[in-house]
C-alpha positions as CSV (number, residue, x, y, z in Angstrom):
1,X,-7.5,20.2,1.2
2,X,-9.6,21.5,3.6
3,X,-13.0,18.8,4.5
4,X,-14.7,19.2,7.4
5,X,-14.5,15.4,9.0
6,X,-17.9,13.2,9.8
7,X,-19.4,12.9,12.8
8,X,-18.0,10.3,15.5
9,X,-21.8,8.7,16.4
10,X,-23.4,6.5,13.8
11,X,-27.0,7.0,13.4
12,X,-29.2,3.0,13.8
13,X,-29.7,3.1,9.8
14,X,-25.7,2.9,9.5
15,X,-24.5,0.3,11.5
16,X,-28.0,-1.8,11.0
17,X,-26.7,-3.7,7.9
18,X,-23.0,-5.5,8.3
19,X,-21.4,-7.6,6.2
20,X,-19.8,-11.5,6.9
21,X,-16.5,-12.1,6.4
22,X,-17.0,-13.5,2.9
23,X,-19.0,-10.6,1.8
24,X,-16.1,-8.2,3.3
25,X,-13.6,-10.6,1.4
26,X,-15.3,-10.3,-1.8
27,X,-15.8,-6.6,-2.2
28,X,-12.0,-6.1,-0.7
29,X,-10.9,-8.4,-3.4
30,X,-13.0,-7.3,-6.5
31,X,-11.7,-3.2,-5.2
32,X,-8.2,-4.5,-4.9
33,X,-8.0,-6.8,-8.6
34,X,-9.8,-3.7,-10.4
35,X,-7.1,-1.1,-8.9
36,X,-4.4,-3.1,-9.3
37,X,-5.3,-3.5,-13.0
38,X,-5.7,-0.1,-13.0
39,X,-2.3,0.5,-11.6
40,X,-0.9,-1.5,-14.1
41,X,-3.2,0.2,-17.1
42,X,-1.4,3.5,-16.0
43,X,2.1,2.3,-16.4
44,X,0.9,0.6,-19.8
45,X,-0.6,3.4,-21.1
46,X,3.1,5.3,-20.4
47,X,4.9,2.8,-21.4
48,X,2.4,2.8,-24.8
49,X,2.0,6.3,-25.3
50,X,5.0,7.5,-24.3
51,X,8.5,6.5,-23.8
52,X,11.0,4.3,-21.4
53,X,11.5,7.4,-20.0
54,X,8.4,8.9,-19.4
55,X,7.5,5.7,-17.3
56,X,10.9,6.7,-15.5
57,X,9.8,9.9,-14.5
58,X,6.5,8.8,-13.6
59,X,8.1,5.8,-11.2
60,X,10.4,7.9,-9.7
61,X,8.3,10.6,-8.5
62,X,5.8,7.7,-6.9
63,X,9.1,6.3,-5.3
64,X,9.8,10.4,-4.0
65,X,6.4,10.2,-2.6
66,X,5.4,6.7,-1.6
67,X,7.9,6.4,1.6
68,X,6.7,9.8,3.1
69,X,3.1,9.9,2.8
70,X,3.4,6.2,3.9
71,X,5.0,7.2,6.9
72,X,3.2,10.5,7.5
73,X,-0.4,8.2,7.0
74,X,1.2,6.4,10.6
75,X,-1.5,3.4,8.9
76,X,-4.3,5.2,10.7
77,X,-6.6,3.1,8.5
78,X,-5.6,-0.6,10.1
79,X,-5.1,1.3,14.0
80,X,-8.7,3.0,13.5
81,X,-10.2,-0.4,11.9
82,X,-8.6,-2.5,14.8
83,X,-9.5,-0.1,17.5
84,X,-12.0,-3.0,18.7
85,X,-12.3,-0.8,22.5
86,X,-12.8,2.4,20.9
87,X,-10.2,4.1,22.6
88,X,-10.8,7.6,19.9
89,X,-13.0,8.9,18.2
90,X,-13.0,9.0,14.4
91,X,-12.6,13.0,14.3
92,X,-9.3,12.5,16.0
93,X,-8.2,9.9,13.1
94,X,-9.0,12.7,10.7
95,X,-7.2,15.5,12.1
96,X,-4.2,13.6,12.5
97,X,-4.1,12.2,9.3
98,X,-4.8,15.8,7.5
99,X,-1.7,17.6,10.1
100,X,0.6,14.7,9.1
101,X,-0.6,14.4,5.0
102,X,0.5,18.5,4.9
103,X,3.7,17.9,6.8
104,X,4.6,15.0,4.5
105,X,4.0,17.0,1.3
106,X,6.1,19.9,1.9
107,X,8.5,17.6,2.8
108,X,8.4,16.0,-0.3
109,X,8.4,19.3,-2.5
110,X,10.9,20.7,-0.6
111,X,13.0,17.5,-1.2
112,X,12.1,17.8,-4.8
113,X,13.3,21.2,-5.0
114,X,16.5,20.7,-3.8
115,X,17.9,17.9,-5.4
116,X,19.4,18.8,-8.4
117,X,18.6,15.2,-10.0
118,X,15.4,15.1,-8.6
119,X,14.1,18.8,-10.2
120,X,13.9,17.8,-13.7
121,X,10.7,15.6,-12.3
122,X,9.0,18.7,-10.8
123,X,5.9,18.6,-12.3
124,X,5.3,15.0,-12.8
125,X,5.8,15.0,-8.2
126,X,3.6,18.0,-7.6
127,X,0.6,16.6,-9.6
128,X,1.2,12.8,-8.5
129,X,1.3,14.3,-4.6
130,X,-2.4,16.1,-5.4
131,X,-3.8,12.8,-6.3
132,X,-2.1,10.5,-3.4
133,X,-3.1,12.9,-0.9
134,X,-6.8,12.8,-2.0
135,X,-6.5,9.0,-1.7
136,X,-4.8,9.3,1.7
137,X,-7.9,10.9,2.9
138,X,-9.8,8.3,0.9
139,X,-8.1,5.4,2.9
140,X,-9.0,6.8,6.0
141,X,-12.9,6.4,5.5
142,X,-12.0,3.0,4.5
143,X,-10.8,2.4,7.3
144,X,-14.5,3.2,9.3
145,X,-15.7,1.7,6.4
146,X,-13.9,-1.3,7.4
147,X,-14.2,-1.0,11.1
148,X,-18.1,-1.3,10.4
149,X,-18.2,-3.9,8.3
150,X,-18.9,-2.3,5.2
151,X,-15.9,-3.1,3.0
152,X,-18.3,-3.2,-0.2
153,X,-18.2,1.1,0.4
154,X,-14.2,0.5,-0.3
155,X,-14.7,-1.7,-3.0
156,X,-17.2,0.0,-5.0
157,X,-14.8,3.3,-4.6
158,X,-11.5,1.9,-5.6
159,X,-13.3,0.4,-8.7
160,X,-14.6,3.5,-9.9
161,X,-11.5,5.5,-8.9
162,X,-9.4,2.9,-10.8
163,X,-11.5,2.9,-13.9
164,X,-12.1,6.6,-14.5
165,X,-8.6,7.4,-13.3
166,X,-7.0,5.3,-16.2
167,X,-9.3,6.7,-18.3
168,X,-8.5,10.2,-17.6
169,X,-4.8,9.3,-18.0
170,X,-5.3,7.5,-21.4
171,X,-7.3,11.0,-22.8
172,X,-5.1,13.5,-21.8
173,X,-1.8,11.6,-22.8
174,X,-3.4,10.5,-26.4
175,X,-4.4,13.8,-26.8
176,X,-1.6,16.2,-26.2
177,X,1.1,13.6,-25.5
178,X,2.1,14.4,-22.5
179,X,2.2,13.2,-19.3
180,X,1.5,15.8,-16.6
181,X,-1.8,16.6,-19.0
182,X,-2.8,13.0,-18.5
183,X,-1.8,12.8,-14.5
184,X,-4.0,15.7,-13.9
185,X,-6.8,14.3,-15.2
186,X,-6.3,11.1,-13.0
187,X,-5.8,13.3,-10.1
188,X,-8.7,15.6,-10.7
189,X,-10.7,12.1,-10.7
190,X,-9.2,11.0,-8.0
191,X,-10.4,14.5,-6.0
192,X,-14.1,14.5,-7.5
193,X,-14.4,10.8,-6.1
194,X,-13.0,11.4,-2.4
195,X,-15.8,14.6,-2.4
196,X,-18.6,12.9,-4.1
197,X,-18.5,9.2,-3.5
198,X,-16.3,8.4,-0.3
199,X,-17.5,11.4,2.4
200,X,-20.9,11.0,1.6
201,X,-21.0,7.7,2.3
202,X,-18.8,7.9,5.4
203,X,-21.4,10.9,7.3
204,X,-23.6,7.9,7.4
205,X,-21.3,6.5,10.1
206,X,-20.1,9.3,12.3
207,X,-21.0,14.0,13.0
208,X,-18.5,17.1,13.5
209,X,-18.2,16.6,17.1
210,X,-17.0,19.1,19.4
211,X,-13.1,19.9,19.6
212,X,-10.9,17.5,21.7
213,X,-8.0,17.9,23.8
214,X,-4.7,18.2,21.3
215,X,-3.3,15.9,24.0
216,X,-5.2,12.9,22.7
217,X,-3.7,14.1,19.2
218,X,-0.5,12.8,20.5
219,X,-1.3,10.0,22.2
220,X,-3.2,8.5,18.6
221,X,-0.2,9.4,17.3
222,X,2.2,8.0,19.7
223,X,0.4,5.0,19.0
224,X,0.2,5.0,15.2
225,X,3.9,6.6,14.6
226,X,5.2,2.7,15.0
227,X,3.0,1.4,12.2
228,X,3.6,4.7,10.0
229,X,7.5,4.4,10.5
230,X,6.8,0.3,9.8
231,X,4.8,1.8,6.4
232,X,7.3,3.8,5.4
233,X,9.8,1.1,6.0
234,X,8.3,-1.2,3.9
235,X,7.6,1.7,1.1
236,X,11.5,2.1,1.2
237,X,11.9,-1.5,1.0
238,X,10.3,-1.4,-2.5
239,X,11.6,2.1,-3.6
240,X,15.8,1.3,-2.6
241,X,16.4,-0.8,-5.6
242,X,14.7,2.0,-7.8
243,X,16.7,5.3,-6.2
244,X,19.4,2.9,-6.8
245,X,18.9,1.4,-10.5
246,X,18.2,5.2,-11.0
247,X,21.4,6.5,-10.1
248,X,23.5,3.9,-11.5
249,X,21.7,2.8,-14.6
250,X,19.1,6.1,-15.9
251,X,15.8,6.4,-15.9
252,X,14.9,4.3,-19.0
253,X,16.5,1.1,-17.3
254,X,14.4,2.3,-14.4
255,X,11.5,2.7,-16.9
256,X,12.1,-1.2,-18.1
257,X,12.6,-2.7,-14.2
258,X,9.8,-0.7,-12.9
259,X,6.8,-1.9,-15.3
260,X,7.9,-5.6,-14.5
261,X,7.6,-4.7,-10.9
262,X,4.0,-3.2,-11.4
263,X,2.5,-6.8,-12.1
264,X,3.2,-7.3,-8.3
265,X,1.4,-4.9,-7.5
266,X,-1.6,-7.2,-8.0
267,X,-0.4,-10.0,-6.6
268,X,-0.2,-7.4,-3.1
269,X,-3.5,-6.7,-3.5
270,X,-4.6,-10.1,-3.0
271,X,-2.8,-10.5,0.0
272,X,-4.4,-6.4,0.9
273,X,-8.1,-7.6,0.2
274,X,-7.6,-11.4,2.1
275,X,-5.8,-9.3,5.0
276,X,-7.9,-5.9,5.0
277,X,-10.9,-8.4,6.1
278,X,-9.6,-10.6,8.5
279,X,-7.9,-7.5,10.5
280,X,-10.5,-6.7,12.6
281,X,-11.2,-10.3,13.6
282,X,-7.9,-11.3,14.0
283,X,-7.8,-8.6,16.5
284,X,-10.7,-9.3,18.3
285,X,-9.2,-13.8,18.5
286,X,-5.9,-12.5,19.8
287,X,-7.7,-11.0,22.7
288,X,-10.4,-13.6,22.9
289,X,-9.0,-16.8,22.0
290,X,-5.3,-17.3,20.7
291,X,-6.6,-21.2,19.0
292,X,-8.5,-19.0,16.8
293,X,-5.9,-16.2,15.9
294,X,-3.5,-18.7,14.7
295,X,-6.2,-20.9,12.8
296,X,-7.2,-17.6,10.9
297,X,-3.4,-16.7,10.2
298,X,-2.8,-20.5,8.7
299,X,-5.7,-20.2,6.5
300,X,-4.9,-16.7,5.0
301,X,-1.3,-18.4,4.6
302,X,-2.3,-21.0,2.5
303,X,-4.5,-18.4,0.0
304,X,-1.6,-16.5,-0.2
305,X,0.7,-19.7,-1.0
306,X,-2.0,-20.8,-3.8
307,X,-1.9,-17.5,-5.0
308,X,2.1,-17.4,-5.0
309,X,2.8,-20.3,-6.3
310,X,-0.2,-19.1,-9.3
311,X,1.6,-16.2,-10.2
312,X,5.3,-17.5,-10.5
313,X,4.0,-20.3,-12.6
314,X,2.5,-18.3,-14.9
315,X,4.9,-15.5,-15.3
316,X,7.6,-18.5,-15.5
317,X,5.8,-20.1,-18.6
318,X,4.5,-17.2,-20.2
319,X,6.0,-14.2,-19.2
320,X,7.5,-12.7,-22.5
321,X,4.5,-13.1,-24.0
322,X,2.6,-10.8,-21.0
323,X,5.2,-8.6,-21.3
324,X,4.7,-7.7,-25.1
325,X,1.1,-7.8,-24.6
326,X,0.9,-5.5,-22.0
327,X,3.8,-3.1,-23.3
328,X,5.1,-3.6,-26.2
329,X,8.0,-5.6,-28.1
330,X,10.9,-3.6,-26.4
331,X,9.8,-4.8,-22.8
332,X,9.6,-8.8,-23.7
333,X,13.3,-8.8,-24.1
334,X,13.5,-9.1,-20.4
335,X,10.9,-12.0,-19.9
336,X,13.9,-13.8,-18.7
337,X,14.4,-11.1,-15.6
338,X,10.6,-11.1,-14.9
339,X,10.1,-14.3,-13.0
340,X,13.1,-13.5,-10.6
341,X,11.0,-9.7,-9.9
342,X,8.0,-12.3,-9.8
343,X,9.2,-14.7,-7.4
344,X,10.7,-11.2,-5.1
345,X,6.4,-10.4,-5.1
346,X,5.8,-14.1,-4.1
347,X,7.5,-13.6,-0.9
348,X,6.1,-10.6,0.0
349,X,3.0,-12.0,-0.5
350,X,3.7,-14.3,2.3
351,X,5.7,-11.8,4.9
352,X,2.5,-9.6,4.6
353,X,0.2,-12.0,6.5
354,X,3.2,-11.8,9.6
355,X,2.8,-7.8,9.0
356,X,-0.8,-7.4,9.3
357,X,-1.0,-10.7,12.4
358,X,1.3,-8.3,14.5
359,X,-0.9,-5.4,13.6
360,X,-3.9,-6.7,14.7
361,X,-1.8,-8.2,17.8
362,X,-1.5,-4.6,18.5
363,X,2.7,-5.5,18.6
364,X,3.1,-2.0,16.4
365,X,6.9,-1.0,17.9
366,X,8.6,-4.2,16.9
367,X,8.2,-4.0,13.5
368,X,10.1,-0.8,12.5
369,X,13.3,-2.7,13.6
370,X,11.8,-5.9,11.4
371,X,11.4,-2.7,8.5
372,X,14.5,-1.3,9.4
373,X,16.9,-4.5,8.7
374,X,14.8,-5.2,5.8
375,X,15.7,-1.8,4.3
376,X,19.7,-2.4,5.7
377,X,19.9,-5.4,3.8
378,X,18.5,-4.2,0.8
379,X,20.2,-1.2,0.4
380,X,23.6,-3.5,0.6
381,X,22.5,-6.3,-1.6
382,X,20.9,-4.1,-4.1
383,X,23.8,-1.6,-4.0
384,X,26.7,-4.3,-5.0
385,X,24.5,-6.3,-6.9
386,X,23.0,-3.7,-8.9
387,X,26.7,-2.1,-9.3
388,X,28.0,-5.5,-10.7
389,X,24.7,-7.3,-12.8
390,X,23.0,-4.0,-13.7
391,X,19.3,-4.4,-14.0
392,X,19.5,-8.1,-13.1
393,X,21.4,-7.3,-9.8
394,X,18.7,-5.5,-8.8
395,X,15.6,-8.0,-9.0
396,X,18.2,-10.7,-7.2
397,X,19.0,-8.3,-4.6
398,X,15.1,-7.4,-4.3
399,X,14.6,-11.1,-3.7
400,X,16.9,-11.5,-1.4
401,X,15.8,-8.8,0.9
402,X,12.1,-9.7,0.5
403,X,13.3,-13.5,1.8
404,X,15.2,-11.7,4.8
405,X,11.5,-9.7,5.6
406,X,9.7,-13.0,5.6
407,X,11.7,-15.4,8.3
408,X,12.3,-12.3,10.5
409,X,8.5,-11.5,10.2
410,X,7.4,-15.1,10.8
411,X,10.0,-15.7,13.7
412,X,8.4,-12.9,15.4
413,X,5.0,-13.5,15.3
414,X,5.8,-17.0,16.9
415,X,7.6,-15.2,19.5
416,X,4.2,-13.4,20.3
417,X,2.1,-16.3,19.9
418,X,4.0,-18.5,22.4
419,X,4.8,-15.4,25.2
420,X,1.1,-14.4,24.6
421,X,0.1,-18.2,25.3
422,X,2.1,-18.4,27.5
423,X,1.2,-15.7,29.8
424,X,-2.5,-16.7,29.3
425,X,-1.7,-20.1,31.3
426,X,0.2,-18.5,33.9
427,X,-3.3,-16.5,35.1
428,X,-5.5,-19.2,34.1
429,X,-3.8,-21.5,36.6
């Protein structure tokens, strides 16, 4: 997808208006509930429409793809928003992200193509890759949406994206009953709103500058390969126990697992939106005033505690009920496996604040090893658990790994706290 990127200087009339925190908060949230119900309304509408299996396919592929493009995206969005000295330009975000987005993809059909297992899901990759590539670029002007204070732009886009993409799904399923017909749609959606909606909005922040040196390329990416390898980390961390329930159990039981696992996906966006607006502050206390980082870290703890301890209590008491409700009778059979894959999205929930703290922190080539051991110990736990239980192995094994993420992740951002405090004293003395 060729676009030629804004400009890097923002003209008075764009930077006049900025939001508070609140007002960032609020739109980050409203984006992030409506797309995560939108996320959810896609794997309903398979799961409706269509078969176990269908939603199978459809998982699978997104676990083919998530990891990569996660990686390949090297979280330019949180380095651009948190780039409080303005060490590069924006056009230097874009190019990287469009060189690396291209690299990831082929990498992704090529892997597609030549795994025998994998090739019967051909179609279902190629059209879900067109629309997460147009949202990769889409998450990028967030980002200098974000980085100017103007996180009702993101909001107002993931709503619409969300609610027309569904749609679009819904149609073309309903109508010809079958899923690459109703993925296109969302993807072509997805497209019309990253060229109509998102770059028209983000020229009012930056130009096309003049070419720069490919050597600052390298550099922004020597900087950012860290978070994308953390990214893609954590992307594996979710996707293991579904290359794994694949292999040993089918896609249908994948089908079953997965749309429990999609109700998470809202619960992560609460922690996304809470997160997404604090970054740029948080940044800007951990260089200014460390009393301040850690007061901001304890209160988006406790929001994401409430929120936890919400969702688990619901899901516990009524969580056969959401299940029929949301997919049918087949699915409520395993209300009893849903609060363990609950309580596995509770702790995330929590390890996430750590994630972004250390972001902002600027501490970006710790936390591959952080990713790295999270991923080890999944792959084990999941593995022999999964082997043994079945379905049921894998949500324990999930959990457990999530719980490994969040003490290593918390452990670490006290190490930086204290050294960074620490060092502080030593010059102010």
């Amino acid at each position: 997808m060729n676009l030629p990127e804004p400009a890097d200087v923002a003209g008075p009339a764009a930077i006049r208006r900025q939001n508070t925190y609140t007002q960032d908060a609020i739109w980050t949230l409203a984006g992030n509930v409506v797309y995560a119900a939108a996320a959810w309304g896609v794997v309903s509408v398979v799961a409706r429409l269509g078969t176990p299996e269908m939603v199978g396919q459809f998982v699978l592929a997104l676990a083919l793809i998530a990891p990569v493009l996660q990686f390949a995206g090297l979280q330019l969005q949180t380095v651009l928003a948190t780039d409080a000295r303005d060490e590069f330009r924006f056009s230097e975000y874009f190019r990287l992200r469009m060189v690396a987005s291209a690299l990831g993809a082929a990498f992704i059909v090529a892997l597609t193509l030549f795994q025998d297992r994998y090739r019967v899901v051909l179609a279902v990759v190629v059209i879900v890759l067109a629309s997460r590539l147009s949202e990769n670029i889409s998450d990028l002007y967030y980002g200098l949406f974000q980085k100017h204070r103007r996180l009702d732009l993101a909001g107002k886009s993931r709503m619409i994206r969300a609610v027309l993409g569904v749609t679009a799904l819904a149609a073309g399923l309903s109508l010809t009953g079958r899923l690459v017909v109703g993925l296109a749609g969302l993807a072509g959606v997805w497209t019309a709103m990253l060229v109509l909606f998102d770059r028209p909005r983000a020229e009012r922040f930056a130009s096309v500058p003049a070419a720069r040196p490919a050597g600052r390329l390298w550099r922004l990416m020597r900087l950012g390969f860290p978070l994308g390898l953390t990214l893609g980390l954590t992307s594996l961390i979710v996707n293991v126990p579904r290359y794994l329930l694949e292999g040993l159990e089918g896609l249908e039981a994948l089908g079953y697992y997965s749309a429990m696992v999609f109700f998470n996906i809202g619960l992560a966006m609460v922690s996304q939106a809470a997160c997404q607006a604090a970054s740029a502050r948080l940044a800007v206390h951990f260089i200014e005033d460390l009393s301040r980082f850690m007061r901001l870290v304890r209160v988006l703890l406790m929001l994401m505690l409430v929120a936890a301890a919400a969702y688990v209590t619901v899901v516990a008491a009524f969580g056969e009920a959401i299940l029929r409700v949301a997919y049918g009778s087949d699915y409520a059979g395993y209300a009893g496996l849903f609060w363990v894959v609950a309580l596995a999205g509770a702790v995330d929930l929590l390890s996430g604040v750590a994630g972004y703290s250390l972001t902002a922190a600027r501490y970006f080539a710790i936390q591959p090893v952080l990713k790295g051991a999270t991923v080890l110990v999944c792959l084990v736990t999941v593995y022999v658990l999964t082997r043994r239980y079945g379905m049921t192995g894998t949500a324990w094994g999930s959990l457990i790994a999530s719980t490994f993420s969040l003490g290593a992740g918390g452990a670490t951002l006290a190490v930086v706290v204290r050294r960074a405090k620490t060092r502080r004293d030593a010059l102010s003395a």
